[in-house]
C-alpha positions in Angstrom: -27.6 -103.8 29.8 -30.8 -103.0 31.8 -34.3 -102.5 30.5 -37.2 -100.2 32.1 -40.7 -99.4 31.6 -43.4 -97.2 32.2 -46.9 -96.9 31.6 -49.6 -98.9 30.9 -49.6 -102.8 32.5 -53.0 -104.1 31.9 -51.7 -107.3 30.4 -48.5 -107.3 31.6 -46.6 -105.2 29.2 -44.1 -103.3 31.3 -42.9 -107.1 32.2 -42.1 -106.5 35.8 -43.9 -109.3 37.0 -47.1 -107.2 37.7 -50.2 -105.8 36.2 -50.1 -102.4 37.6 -49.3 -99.0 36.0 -46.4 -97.4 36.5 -45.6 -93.6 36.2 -42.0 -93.9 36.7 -39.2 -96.6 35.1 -39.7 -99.8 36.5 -36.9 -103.0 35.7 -37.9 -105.5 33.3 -37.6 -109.1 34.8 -34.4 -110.8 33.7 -33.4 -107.6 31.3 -29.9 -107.4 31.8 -28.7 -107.9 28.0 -31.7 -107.2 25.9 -29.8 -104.9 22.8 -33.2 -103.8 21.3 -36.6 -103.3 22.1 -40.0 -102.5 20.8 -43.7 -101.9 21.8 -47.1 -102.8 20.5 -50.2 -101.6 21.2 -50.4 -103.8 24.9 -47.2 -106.2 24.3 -43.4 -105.4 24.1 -40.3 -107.3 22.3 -36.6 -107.5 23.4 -33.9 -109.1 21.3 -31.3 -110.7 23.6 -27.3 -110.3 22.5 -27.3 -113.8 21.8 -30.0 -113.9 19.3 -33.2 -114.7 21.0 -36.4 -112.9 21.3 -38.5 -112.3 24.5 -41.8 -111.2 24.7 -44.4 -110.3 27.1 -48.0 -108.8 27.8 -51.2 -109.4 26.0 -51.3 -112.7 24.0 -54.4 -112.0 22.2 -52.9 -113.2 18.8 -50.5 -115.2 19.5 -48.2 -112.4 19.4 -46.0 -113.5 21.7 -44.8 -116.5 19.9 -44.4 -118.7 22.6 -47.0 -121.3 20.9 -49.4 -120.2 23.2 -52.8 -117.3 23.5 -51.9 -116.8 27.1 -50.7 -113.2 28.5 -47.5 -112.9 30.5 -46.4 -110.6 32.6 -42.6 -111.2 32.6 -40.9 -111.4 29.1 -41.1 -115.3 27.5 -38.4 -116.6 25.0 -40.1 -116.8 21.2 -40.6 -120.5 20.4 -38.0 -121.4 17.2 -36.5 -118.5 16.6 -32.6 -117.5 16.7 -30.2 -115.4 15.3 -32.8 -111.8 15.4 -31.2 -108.4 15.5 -34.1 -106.3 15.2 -38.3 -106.7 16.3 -41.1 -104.9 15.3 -44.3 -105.0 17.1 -48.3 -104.4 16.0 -51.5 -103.9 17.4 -51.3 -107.7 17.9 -48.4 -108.9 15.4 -45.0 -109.1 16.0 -41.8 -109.3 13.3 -38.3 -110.4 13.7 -35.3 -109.2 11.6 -33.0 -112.2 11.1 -28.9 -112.1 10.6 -29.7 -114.2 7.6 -31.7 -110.5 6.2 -35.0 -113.1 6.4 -38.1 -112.0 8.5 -40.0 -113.6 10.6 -43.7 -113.0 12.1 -46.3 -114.2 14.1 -49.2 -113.3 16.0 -52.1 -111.7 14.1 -53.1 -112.1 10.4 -56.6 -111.2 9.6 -55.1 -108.6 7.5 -52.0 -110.6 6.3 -49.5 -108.6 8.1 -47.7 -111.8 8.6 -47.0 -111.7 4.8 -47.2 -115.6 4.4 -49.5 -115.8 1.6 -52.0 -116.7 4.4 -54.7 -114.6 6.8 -54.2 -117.4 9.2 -52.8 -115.8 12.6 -49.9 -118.1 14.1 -48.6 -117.9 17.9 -45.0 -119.2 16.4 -42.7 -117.5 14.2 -43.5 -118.2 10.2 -41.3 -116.8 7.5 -42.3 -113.6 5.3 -42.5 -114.9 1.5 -39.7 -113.5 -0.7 -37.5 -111.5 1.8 -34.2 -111.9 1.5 -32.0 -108.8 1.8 -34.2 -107.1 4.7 -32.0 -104.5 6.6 -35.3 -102.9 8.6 -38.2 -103.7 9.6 -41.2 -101.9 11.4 -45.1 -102.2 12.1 -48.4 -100.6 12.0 -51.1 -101.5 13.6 -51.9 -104.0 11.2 -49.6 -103.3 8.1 -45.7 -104.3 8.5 -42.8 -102.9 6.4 -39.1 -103.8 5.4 -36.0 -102.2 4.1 -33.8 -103.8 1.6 -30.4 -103.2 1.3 -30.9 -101.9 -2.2 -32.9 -99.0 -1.2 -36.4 -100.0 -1.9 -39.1 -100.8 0.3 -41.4 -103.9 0.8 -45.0 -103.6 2.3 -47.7 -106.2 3.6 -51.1 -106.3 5.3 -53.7 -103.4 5.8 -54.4 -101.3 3.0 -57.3 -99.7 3.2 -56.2 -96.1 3.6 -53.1 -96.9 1.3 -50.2 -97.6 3.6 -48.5 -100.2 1.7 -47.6 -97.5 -1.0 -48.3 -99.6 -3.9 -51.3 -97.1 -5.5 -53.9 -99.5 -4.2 -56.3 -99.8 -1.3 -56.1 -103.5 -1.6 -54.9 -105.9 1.3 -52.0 -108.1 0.6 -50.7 -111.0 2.4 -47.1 -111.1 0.8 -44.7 -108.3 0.5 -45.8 -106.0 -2.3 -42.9 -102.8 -3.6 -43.4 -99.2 -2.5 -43.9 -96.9 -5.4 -40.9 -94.6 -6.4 -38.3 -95.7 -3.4 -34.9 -96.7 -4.3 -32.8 -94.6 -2.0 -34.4 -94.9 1.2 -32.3 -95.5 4.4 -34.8 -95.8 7.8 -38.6 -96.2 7.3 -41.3 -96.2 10.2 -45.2 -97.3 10.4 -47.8 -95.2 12.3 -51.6 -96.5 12.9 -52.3 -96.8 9.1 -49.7 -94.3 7.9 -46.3 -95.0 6.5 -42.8 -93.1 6.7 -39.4 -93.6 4.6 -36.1 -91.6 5.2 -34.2 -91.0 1.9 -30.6 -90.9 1.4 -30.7 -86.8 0.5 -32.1 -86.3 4.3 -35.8 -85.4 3.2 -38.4 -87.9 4.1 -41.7 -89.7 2.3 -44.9 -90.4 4.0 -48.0 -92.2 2.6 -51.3 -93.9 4.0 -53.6 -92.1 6.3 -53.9 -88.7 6.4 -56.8 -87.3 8.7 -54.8 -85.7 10.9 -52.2 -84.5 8.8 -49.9 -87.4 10.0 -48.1 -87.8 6.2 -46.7 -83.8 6.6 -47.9 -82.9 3.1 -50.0 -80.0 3.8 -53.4 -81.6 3.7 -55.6 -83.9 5.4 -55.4 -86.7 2.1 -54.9 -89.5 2.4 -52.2 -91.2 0.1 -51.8 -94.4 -1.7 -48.4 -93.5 -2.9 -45.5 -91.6 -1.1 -45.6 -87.6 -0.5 -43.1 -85.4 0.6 -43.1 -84.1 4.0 -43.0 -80.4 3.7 -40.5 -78.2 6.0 -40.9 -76.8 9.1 -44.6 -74.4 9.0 -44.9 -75.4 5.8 -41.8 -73.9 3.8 -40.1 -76.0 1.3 -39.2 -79.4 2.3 -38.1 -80.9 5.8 -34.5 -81.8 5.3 -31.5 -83.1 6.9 -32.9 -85.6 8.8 -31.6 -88.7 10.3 -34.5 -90.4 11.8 -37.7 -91.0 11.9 -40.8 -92.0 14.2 -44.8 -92.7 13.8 -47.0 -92.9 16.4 -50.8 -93.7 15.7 -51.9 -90.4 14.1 -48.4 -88.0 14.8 -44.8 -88.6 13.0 -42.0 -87.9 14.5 -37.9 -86.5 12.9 -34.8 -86.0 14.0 -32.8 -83.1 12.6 -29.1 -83.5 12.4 -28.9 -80.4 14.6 -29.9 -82.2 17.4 -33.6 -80.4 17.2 -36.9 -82.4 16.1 -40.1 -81.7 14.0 -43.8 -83.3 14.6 -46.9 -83.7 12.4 -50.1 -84.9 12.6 -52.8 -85.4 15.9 -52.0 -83.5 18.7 -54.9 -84.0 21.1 -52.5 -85.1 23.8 -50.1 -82.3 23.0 -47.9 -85.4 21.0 -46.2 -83.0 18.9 -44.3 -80.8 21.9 -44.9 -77.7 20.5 -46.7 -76.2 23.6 -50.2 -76.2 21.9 -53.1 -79.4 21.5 -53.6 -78.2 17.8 -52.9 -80.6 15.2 -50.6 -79.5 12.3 -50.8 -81.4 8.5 -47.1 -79.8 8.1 -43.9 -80.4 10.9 -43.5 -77.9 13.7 -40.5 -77.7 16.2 -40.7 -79.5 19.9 -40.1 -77.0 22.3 -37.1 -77.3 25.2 -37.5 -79.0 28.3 -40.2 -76.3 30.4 -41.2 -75.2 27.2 -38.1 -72.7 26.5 -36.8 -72.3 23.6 -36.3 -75.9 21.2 -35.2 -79.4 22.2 -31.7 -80.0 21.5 -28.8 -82.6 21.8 -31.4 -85.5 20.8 -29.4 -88.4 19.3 -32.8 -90.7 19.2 -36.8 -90.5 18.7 -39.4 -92.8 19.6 -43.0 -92.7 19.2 -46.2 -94.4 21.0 -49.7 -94.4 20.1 -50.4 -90.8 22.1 -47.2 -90.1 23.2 -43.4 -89.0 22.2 -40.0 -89.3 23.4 -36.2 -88.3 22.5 -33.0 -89.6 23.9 -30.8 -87.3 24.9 -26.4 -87.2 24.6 -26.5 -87.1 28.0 -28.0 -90.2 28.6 -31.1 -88.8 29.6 -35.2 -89.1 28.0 -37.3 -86.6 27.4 -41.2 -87.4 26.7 -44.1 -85.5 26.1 -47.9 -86.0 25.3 -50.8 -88.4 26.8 -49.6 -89.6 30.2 -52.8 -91.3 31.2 -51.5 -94.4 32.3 -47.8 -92.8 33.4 -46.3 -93.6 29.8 -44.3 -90.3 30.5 -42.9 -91.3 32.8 -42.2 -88.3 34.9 -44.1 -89.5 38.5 -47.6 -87.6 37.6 -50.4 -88.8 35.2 -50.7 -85.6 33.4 -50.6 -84.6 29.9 -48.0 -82.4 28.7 -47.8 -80.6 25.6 -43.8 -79.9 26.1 -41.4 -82.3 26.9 -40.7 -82.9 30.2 -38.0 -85.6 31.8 -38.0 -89.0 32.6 -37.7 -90.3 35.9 -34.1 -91.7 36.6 -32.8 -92.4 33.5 -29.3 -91.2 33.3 -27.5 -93.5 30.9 -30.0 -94.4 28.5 -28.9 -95.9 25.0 -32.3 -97.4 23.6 -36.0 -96.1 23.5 -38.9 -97.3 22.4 -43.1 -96.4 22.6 -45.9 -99.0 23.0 -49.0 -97.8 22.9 -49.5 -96.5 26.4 -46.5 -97.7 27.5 -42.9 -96.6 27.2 -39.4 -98.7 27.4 -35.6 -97.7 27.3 -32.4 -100.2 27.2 -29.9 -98.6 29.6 -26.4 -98.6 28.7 -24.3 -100.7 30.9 -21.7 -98.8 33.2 -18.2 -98.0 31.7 -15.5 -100.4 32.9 -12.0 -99.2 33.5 -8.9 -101.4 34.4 -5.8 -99.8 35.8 -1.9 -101.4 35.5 -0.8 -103.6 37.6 1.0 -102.3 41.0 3.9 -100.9 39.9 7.5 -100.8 42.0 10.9 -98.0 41.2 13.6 -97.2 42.7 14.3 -93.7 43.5 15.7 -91.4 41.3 19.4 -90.5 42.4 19.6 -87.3 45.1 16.0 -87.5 45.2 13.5 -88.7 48.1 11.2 -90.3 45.3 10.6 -91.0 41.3 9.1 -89.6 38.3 7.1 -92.1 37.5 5.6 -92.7 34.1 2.8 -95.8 33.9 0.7 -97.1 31.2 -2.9 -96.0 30.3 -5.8 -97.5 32.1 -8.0 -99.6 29.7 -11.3 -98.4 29.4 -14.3 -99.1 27.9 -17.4 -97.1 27.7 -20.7 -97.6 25.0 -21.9 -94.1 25.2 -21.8 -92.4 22.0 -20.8 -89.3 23.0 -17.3 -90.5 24.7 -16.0 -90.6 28.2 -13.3 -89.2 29.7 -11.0 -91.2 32.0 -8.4 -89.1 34.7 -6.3 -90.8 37.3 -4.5 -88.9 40.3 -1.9 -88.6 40.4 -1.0 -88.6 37.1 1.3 -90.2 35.1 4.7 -88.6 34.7 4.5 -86.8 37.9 6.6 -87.4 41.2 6.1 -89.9 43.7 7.6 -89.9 46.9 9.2 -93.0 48.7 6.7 -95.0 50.1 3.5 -96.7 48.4 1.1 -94.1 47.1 -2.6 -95.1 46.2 -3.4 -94.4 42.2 -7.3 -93.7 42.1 -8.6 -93.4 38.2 -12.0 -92.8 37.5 -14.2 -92.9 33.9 -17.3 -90.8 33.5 -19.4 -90.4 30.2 -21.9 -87.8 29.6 -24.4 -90.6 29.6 -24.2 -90.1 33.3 -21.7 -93.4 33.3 -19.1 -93.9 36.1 -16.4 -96.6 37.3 -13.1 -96.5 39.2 -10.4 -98.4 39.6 -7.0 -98.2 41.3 -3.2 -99.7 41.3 0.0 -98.8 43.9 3.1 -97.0 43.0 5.5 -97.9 45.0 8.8 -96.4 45.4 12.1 -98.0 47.1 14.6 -96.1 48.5 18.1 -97.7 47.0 20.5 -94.7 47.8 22.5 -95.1 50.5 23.6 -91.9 52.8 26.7 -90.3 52.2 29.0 -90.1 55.4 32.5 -87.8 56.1 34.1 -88.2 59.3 36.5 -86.0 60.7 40.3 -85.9 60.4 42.2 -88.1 62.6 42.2 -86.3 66.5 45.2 -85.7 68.3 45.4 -85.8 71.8 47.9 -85.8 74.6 48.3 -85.9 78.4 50.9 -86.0 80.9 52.7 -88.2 82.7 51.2 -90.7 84.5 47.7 -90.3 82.5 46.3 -93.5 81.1 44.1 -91.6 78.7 42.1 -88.9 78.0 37.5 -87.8 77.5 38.1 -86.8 73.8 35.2 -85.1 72.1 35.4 -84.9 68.8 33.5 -83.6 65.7 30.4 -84.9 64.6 30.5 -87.3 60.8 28.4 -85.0 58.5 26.1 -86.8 56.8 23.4 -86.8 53.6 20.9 -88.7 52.2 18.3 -87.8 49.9 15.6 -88.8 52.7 15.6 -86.8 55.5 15.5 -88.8 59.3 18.9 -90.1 58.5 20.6 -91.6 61.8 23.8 -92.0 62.4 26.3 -92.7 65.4 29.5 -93.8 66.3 31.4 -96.2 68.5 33.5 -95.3 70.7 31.2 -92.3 70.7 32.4 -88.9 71.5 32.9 -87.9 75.2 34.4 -90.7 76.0 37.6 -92.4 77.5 39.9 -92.8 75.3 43.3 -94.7 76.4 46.6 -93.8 75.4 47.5 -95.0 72.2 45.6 -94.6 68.7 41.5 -96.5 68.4 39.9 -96.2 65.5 36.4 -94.5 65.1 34.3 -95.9 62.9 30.6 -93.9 62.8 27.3 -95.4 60.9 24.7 -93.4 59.1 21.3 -95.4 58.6 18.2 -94.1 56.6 14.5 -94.9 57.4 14.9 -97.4 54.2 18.2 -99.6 56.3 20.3 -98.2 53.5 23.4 -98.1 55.4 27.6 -96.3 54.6 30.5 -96.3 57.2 33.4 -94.0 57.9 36.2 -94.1 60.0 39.0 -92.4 61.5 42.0 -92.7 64.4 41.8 -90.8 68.0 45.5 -91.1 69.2 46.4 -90.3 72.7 49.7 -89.7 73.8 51.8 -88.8 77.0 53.5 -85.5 76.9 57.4 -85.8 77.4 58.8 -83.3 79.6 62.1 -83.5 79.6 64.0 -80.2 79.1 64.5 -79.1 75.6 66.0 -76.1 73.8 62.9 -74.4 71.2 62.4 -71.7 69.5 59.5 -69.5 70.5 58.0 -66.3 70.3 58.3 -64.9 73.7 55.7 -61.8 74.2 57.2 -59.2 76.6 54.0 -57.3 76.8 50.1 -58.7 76.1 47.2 -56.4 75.7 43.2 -57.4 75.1 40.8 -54.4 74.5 37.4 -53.6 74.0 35.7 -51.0 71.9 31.9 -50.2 71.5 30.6 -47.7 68.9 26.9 -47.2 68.9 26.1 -44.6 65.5 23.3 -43.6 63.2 23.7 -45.1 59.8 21.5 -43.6 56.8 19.6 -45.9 55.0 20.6 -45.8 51.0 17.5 -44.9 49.4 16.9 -47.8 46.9 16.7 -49.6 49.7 14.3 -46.9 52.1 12.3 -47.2 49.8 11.4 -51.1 49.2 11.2 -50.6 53.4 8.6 -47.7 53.4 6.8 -50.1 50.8 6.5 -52.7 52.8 5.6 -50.4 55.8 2.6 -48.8 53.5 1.4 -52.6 52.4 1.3 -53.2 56.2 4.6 -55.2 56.3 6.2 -55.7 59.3 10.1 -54.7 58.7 12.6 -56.2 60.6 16.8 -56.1 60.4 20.0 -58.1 61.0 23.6 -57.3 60.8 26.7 -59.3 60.2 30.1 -59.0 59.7 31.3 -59.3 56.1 34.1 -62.3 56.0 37.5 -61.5 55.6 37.4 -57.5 56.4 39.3 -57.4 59.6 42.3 -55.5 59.3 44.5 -53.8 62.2 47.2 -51.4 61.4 50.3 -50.2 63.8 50.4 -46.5 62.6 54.2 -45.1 62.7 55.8 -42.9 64.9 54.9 -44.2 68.9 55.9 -42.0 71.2 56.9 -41.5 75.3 53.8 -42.8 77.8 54.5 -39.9 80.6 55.1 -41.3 84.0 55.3 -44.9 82.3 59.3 -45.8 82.7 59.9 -47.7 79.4 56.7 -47.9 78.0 55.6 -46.2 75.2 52.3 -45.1 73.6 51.1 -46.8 70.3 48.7 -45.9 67.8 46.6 -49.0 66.2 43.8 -48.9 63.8 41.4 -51.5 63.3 38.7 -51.7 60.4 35.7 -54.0 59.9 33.0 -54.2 57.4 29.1 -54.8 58.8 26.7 -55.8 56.9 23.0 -54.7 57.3 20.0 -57.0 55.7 16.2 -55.9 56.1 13.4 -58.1 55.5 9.6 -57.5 55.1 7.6 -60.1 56.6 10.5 -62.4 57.0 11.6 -62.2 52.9 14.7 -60.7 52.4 14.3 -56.8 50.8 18.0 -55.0 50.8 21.1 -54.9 52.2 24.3 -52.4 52.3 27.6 -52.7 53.8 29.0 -50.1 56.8 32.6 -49.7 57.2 33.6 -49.5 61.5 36.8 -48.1 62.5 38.5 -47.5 65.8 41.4 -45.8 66.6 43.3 -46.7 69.8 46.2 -45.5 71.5 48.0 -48.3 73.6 51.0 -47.9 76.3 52.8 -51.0 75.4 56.5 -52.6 76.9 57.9 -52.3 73.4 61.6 -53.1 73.9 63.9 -52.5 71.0 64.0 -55.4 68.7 60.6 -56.7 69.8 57.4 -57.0 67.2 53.7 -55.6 67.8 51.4 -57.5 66.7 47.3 -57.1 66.5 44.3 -59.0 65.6 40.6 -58.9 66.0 39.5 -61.9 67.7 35.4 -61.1 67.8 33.3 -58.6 66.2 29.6 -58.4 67.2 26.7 -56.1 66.1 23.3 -55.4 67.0 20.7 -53.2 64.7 18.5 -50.6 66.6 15.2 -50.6 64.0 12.9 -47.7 65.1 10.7 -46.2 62.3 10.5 -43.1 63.8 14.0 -42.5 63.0 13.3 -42.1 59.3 15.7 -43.1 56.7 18.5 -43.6 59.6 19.0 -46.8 61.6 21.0 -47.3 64.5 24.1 -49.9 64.6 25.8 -51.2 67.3 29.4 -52.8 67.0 31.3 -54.1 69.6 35.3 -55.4 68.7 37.1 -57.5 70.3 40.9 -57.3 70.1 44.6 -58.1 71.3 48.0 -56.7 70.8 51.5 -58.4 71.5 54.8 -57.6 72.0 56.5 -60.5 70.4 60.3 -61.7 69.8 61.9 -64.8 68.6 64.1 -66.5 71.4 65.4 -69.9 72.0 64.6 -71.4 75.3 65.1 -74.5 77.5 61.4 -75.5 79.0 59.5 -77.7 80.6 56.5 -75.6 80.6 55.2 -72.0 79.9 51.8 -70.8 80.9 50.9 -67.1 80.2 47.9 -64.8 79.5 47.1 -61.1 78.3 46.3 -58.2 80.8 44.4 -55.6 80.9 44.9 -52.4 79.0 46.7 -49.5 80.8 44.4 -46.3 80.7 45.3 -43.1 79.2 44.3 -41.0 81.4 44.0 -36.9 80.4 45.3 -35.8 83.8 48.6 -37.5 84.3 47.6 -40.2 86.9 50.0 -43.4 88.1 48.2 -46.6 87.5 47.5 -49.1 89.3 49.7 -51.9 87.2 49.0 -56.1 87.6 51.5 -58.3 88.4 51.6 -60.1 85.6 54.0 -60.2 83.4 57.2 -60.2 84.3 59.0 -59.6 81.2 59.2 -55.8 81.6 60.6 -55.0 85.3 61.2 -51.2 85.2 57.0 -51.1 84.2 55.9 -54.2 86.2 58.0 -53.8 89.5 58.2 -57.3 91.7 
């Protein structure tokens, strides 16, 4: 932890290694684990975390405890003393709270505020007589008070206006009981007034009074505690949780987060926007003046000035800013709070008497896993990964929140991602840190090859180019390679060679198939088969270019998209498995056609039509297509007909003018044979369809092709 100051450096007390005035924070020499702090009138006390004290500025009295009267401008260790949790500091006397619950002082004593039984001042520690079970201590400007754990309060040194709450005026030199206090829980010690905070949240104030710095609705002063009266005067000021004195002004802390001030207010010490003083508390105005200060967890008090930690981590002060004990860059008074230069993550404050210091809180630290390494999840290019909490630790009071991204439990692709976590507190704390996630790809591709190819030549061939179908392949990555050797295209000799084909993912997870390509020689020596001889072989073509209405569920999701200033587009299809021809009964003479006769076929096919707005899918319906066709056919008796569709293609005509009606195209593709079963000795048979003969409406002879053969009184030689 870090320790600044501000303000007055005549004799070195903001311990920066100089003597000048600063109006802004400025870093203590060697502060980097100081866990409390005080100021004097012109010196300042830091207890270290192992125990020690330091101490620097003026040296008047010895009351820096290094055994000598000389100033210092950088903090020097207290001569003898270990084992200190708390200091107090004086106009030119110092105390120490012990872990033992012993004090020790030095410096000063004309008035016996060492509370050795002596008035002799001493520049080394010396022990307070009879203190055993101290839990608090604190200082005037020449009186010094402690808390015991039982409640009750002890008082030495200065009495002349009453401070040591005994009912006396008289000076003591040892630790004398504070009247009528057994519950108190914090006490505090102005110029020559005294404070105690009770266990019930109300507080007690006794010793000088001329400025109305006890809070009792007078300007008396008190030789035995009073209670501070509530806010303007009413009641009693309650639910406090801490407490302050400066010279002439008190300071409390409301457990709303709001404070109260009392007492002189020449400087504008009590924040409440005016230099009046008050003998009863009034509330410290906001930041600018608007409306009250709020979220305060801590107070502090100087001789003229005030200040107030904030949950943020920021200070507020307000007051006399002569020597830049504000610490807000200007010199100026202010009778409203206003911030403190650069503090952000404050955890300590404390006022001297011009002067100003604050114990920053040290930076969060956060400490991630260790790089962490999965394997994929199966059928997936990466992992759900779940890791373990960062460790973090953070000394602002009001929390920290700690978020790393990505976040646990979410998915991680395959590679090595970078885990960033960060902790922030509202004390305007911050720290990163960051680990890998790394995920392997352990799944190999999967790989089908085709079915064993078939291939054959004739005579005389050594072998054949065989292309054959690619492997398909998956991985859960994509960029999956694969190939296969002999690859595809090749030359392939007669007789069977195995295929084998490799896929290979970006990871080198690797999988193999295989299969046979067999070439073989025709044989053709004569055989007897059985085959389907076709004595006639017709291919035809029909297009069909119709309006079909739109169905009007589906009209309207278009015009929708058309109003929302969708662009509609449309596709068509054919509908699997709804081709279906049909020879019709009953064929009949083809005039001037010897032999051949006319045939009636019907074909059928179902389109389907699909619109889309924008490219997303928005309807679809299915159109039935039908053609009729008469066909003059060689159909000898005994002989088969037999049709099929062989392609179907469709086009949509989208024009919005056309309303609720869109245009489809179909064009069908189609053969018809003339088939019987016969047994035959070949070597080879090569034949092909013809064209259709035309019916024409004015009986015309046509033109017939030469091929086939099959039918000679149609197909003359």
């Amino acid at each position: 932890m870090t320790t600044f100051t501000w303000g007055n450096n005549e004799f070195g007390q903001l311990g920066d290694g100089t003597n000048i005035d600063s109006n802004v924070p400025v870093l203590v020499s060697g502060s980097t684990n100081f866990i409390a702090i005080t100021g004097g009138i012109f010196h300042s006390l830091g207890v270290l975390s192992e125990g020690l004290v330091r101490a620097w500025g003026a040296n008047y009295a010895g009351q820096l405890g290094d055994g000598t009267l000389n100033d210092s401008n950088i903090p020097e260790t207290v001569t003898a003393l270990i084992n200190a949790i708390e200091v107090a500091a004086g106009v030119f006397h110092s105390l120490a709270l012990l872990s033992n619950s012993t004090v020790k002082s030095w410096g000063d004593n004309f008035s016996g505020q060492l509370g050795d039984g002596t008035f002799n001042n001493s520049s080394v520690p010396v022990s307070v007589m009879g203190l055993t079970n101290a839990i608090a201590i604190t200082a005037g400007f020449n009186h010094s008070l402690a808390l015991l754990n039982d409640g009750t309060i002890r008082a030495w040194g200065d009495n002349f206006f009453g401070q040591l709450g005994n009912d006396t005026d008289t000076t003591s030199n040892v630790p004398v009981t504070v009247i009528g206090l057994n519950n108190a829980i914090a006490i505090a010690a102005g110029g020559g007034h005294s404070l105690a905070l009770l266990s019930n949240g109300t507080v007690r104030a006794w010793g000088e009074n001329s400025d109305g710095e006890l809070g009792d609705g007078s300007n008396t002063d008190r030789s035995i505690p009073v209670q501070v009266k509530g806010t303007g005067g009413s009641g009693v000021l309650n639910n406090v949780i801490a407490i302050a004195a400066g010279e002439f002004h008190s300071l409390a802390l409301l457990n709303d987060g709001t404070v109260r001030a009392w007492g002189n207010n020449e400087s504008g010490q009590l924040g409440d926007g005016t230099n009046i003083d008050s003998n009863v508390p009034v509330q410290v105005k906001g930041t600018g003046g608007s409306g009250a200060l709020n979220n305060v967890v801590a107070i502090a008090a100087g001789g003229f000035h005030s200040l107030a930690l904030l949950n943020d981590g920021t200070v507020r002060a307000w007051g006399n800013n002569e020597s830049g004990q504000l610490g807000d860059g200007i010199n100026t008074d202010s009778d409203i709070p206003v911030t403190v230069s650069g503090l952000t993550n404050s955890n300590i404050i404390a006022g001297g008497g011009d002067h100003s210091l604050d114990i920053q809180l040290p930076p969060p630290t956060i400490i991630c896993p260790a790089n962490i390494t999965v394997s994929n999840d199966p059928m997936e290019c990466g992992a759900v990964v779940v890791y373990p909490d960062s460790i973090v630790s953070d000394d602002c009071p009001a929390g920290f929140t700690a978020v790393c991204v990505p976040a646990s439990g979410t998915f991680f692709p395959v590679g090595t991602t970078t885990v960033t976590c960060t902790v922030t507190d509202p004390c305007g704390g911050f720290a990163e840190c960051s680990f890998t996630v790394t995920v392997n790809d352990t799944e190999p591709p999967t790989i089908t090859c085709s079915d064993d190819v078939a291939v054959t030549v004739g005579p005389g061939e050594t072998g054949a180019f065989v292309t054959f179908p690619n492997p398909v392949v998956t991985d859960n990555c994509p960029s999956v390679m694969f190939s296969c050797t002999p690859v595809s295209g090749t030359f392939f000799p007669v007789g069977s060679t195995l295929v084998t084909c490799t896929a290979t993912d970006t990871a080198g997870n690797a999988a193999t198939c295989s299969f046979t390509v067999t070439v073989t020689v025709e044989s053709i020596e004569l055989q007897c088969i059985l085959v389907q001889k076709v004595y006639d072989w017709v291919v035809l073509t029909n297009r069909d270019l119709n309006k079909v209405l739109i169905p009007e569920e589906c009209f309207t999701l278009i015009e929708n998209c058309r109003r929302e200033g969708g662009v509609v587009t449309a596709t068509c299809a054919e509908v699997e498995g709804t081709r279906r021809c049909d020879v019709l009964p009953g064929p009949r003479p083809a005039p001037n056609v010897p032999d051949g006769r006319i045939v009636t076929i019907s074909f059928h096919v179902r389109i389907r039509i699909e619109f889309f707005c924008e490219g997303v899918p928005l309807c679809s319906f299915d159109v039935p297509v039908n053609f009729l066709d008469d066909v003059i056919l060689c159909f000898p008796q005994g002989t088969d007909i037999n049709c099929t569709i062989f392609d179907v293609q469709c086009k949509v005509l989208l024009n919005e003018v056309l309303g609720n009606v869109v245009m489809l195209e179909v064009v069908m593709c189609k053969d018809v044979q003339v088939e019987a079963e016969v047994k035959i000795e070949v070597e080879a048979k090569f034949c092909g369809p013809r064209q259709p003969i035309p019916i024409e409406e004015q009986l015309t002879v046509c033109t017939f092709p030469t091929f086939p053969q099959q039918c000679p009184d149609i197909f003359p030689i």
